[in-house]
C-alpha positions in Angstrom: -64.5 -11.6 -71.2 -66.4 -8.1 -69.8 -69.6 -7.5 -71.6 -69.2 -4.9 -73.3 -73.0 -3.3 -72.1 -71.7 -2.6 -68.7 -68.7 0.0 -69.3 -68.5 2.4 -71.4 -65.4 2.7 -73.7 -65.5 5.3 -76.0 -66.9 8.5 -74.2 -64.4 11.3 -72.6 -64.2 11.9 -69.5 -66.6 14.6 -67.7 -65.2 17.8 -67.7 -64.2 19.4 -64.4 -67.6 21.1 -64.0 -69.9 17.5 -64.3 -67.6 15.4 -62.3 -68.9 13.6 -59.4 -67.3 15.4 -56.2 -67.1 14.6 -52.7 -69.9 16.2 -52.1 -72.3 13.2 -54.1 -70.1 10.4 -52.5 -71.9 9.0 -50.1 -70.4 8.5 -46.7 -72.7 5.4 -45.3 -74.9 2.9 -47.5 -72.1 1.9 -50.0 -71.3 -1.2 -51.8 -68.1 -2.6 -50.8 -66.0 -5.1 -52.4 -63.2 -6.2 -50.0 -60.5 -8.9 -51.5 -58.9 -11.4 -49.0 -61.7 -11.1 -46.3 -62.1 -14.5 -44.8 -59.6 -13.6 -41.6 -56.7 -11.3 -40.7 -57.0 -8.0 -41.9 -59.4 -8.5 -44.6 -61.8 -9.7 -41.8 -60.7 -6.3 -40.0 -61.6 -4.3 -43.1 -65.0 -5.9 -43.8 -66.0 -5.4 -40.3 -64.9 -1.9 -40.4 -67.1 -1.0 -43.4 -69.9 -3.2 -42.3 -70.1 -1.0 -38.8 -70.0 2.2 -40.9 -72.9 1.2 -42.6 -71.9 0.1 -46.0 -72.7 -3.7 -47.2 -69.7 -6.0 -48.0 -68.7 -8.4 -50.7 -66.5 -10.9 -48.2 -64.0 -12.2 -50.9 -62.2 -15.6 -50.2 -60.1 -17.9 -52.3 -59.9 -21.2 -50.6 -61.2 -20.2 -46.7 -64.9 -20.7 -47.5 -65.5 -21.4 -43.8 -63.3 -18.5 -42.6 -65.0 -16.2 -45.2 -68.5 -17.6 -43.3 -67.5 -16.7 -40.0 -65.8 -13.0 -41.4 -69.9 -12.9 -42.8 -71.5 -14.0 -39.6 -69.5 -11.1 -37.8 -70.7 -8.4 -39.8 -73.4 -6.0 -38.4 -76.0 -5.0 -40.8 -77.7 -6.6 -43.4 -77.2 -7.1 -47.3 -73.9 -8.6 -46.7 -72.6 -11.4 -49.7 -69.7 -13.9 -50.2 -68.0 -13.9 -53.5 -65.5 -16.6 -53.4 -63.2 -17.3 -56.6 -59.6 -17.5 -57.6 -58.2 -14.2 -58.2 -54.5 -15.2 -59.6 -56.1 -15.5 -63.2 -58.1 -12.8 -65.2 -61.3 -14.8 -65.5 -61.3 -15.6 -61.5 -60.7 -12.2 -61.1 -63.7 -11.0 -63.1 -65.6 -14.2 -61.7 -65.0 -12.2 -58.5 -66.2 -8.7 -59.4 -69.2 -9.9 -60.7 -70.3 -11.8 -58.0 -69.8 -9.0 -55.2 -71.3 -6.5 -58.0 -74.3 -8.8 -58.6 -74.9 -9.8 -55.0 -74.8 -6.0 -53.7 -76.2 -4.4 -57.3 -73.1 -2.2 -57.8 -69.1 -1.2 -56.7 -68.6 2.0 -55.0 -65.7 0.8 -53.0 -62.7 -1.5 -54.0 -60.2 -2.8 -51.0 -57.2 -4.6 -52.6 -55.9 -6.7 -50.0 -55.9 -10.4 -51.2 -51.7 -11.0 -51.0 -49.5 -13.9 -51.5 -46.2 -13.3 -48.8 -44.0 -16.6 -48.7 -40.2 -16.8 -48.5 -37.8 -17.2 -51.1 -34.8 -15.8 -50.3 -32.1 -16.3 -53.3 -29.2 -17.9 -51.3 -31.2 -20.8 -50.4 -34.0 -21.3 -53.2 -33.7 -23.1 -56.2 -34.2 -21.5 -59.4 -37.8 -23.3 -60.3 -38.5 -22.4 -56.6 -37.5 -19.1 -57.2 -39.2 -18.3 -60.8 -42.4 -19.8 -59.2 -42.5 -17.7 -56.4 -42.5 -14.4 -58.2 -45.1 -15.9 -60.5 -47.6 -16.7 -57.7 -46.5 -12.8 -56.0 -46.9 -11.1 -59.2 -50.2 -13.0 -60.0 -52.6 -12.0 -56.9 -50.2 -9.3 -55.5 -50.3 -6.8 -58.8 -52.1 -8.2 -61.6 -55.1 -9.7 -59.2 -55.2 -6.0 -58.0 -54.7 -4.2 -61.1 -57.5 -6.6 -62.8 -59.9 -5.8 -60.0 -59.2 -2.3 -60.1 -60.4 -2.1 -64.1 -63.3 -4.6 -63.0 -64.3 -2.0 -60.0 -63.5 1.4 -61.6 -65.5 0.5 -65.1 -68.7 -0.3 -62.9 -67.8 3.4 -60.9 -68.0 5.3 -63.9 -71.0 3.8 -65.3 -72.6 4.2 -62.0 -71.6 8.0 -62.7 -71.4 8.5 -58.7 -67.8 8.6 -58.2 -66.0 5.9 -56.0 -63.1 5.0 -54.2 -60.6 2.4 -54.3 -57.7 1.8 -51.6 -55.2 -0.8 -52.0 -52.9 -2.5 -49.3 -49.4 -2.3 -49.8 -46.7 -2.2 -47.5 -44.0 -0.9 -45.7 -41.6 -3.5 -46.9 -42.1 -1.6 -51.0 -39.7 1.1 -48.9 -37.1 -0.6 -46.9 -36.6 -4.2 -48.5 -38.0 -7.6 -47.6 -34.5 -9.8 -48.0 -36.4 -13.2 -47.5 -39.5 -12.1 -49.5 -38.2 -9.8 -52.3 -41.2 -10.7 -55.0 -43.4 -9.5 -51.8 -41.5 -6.2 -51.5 -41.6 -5.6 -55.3 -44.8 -6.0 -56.2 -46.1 -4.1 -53.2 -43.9 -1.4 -54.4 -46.0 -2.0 -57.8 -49.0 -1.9 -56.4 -48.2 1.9 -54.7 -47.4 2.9 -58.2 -50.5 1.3 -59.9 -52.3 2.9 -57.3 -50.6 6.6 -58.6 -51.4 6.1 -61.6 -54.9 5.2 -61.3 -55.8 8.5 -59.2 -54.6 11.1 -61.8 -56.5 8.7 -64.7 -59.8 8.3 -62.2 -60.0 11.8 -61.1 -62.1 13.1 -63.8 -65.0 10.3 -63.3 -65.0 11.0 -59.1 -62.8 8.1 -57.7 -60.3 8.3 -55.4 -57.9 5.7 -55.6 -55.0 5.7 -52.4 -53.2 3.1 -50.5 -51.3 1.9 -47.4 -48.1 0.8 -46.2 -48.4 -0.9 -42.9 -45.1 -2.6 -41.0 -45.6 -5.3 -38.9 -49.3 -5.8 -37.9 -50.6 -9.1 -35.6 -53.0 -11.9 -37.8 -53.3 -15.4 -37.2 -50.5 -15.9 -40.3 -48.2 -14.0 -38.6 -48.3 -14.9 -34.8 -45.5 -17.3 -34.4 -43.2 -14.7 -34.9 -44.7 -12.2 -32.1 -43.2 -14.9 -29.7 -39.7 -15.1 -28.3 -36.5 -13.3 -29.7 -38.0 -12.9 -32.8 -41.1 -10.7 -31.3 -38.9 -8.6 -29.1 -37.1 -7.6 -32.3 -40.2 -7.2 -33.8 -41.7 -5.1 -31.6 -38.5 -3.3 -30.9 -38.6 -1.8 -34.9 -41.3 0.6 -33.9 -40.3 3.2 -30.6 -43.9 2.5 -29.5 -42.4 -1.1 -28.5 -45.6 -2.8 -30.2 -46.8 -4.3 -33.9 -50.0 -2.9 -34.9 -53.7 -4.5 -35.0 -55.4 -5.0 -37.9 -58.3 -2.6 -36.7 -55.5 0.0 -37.0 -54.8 -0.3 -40.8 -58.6 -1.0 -41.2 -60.0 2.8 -39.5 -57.3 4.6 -41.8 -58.6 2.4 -45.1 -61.9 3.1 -44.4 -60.8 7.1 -44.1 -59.5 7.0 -47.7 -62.5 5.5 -48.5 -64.8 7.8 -47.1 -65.8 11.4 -48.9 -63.8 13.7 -47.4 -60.1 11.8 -48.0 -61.0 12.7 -52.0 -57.8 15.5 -51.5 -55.8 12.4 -50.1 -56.0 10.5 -53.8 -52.7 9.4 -54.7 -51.0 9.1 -51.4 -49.1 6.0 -50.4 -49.9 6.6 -46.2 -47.7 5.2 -43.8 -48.4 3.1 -41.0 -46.2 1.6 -39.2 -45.9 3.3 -35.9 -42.7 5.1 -37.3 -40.5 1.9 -37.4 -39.8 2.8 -40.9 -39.5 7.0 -42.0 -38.9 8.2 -45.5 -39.4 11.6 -46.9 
């Protein structure tokens, strides 16, 4: 499926004295591939990057005119859409070569693209049931994990180091009863994302992610209002959710040159509705 002329596969990694550092990463100018960017947070992200200077791959599945607008907003030039399906393998790398072709390279990988719908097990049928965790597991961790190979096999043939940051969530921590294949395979992604960072070290790429609790998109607004919000907002002692501009400044820290010590953290955010040690 990956042409074998664009990654290396049989070469060891640098040794600790070629390595890219932080100090070759560049901190402006990079190639950015965020998944799930036609609204919400992914639109938050891709703006974030595309203020900082870097040129953005706007991913989108089935919001082609979302993704537009997301592309429309974005200052700078150099900016691309690279639409596909990323709940197989093949959409997946369908994907990360679009975004690598339209910018001519990865530097940065977001993982955001996530599937969150409800299934709790009192009231869903099995079939319900077995096909919600299929549709989780499929963009949630193995759309993330597939992008991840896609991104990081470019970053090392690139030889200039990287980063990739991943989205998780606080629910991995403290339990989603109505979504559990959400809360698991968040928790999955936070330990993909461990993994990757000690493998990715040697070759310069930083690999982190986040864990935000409640946060205000368009999905989730019908909940802000009412009982529901109050309780909401009553989770965090601030007495607020956060805004997607929130999560997107700290992604684009771990993405930036001087977070390379910060590889391998799972950072919370949630305006300390949710503390774990």
């Amino acid at each position: 499926m990956t042409s074998a002329e664009h990654f290396p596969s049989t070469e060891p990694p640098p040794s600790a004295d070629t390595c890219p550092s932080a100090r070759g990463f560049p901190s402006t100018g990079r190639r950015v591939l965020v998944s799930g960017a036609s609204r919400g947070l992914g639109r938050a992200l891709a703006q974030a990057f595309a203020a900082n200077g870097d040129r953005v791959a706007v991913h989108f599945g089935s919001r082609r005119g979302e993704a537009e607008e997301t592309l429309a907003s974005l200052v700078g030039t150099g900016h691309v859409l690279a639409g596909g399906d990323l709940s197989t393998p093949d959409g997946a790398h369908a994907v990360a070569e679009t975004a690598a072709g339209g910018l001519g390279g990865l530097d940065v990988l977001v993982n955001n693209a996530a599937v969150n719908l409800p299934h709790p097990l009192a009231t869903t049928s099995y079939e319900d049931w077995a096909a919600a965790w299929q549709g989780h597991v499929s963009v949630n961790l193995l759309a993330t994990a597939n992008l991840s190979h896609l991104a990081a096999r470019r970053m090392i043939e690139q030889g200039g180091g990287g980063r990739i940051v991943n989205v998780g969530s606080r629910g991995a921590f403290r339990g989603e009863p109505d979504h559990p294949a959400y809360g698991a395979t968040k928790a999955a992604v936070h330990a993909l994302g461990q993994s990757l960072a000690v493998h990715l070290a040697a070759y310069g790429i930083g690999v982190a992610s986040v864990a935000p609790g409640f946060f205000e998109t368009e999905r989730v607004a019908h909940r802000l209002s009412g009982a529901e919000g109050d309780a909401i907002r009553a989770q965090s002692p601030f007495g607020r959710v956060a805004s997607p501009d929130e999560i997107a400044a700290a992604v684009l820290w771990l993405a930036s040159p001087v977070a390379e010590w910060a590889s391998g953290t799972v950072l919370d955010l949630n305006g300390a509705s949710y503390l774990r040690t």
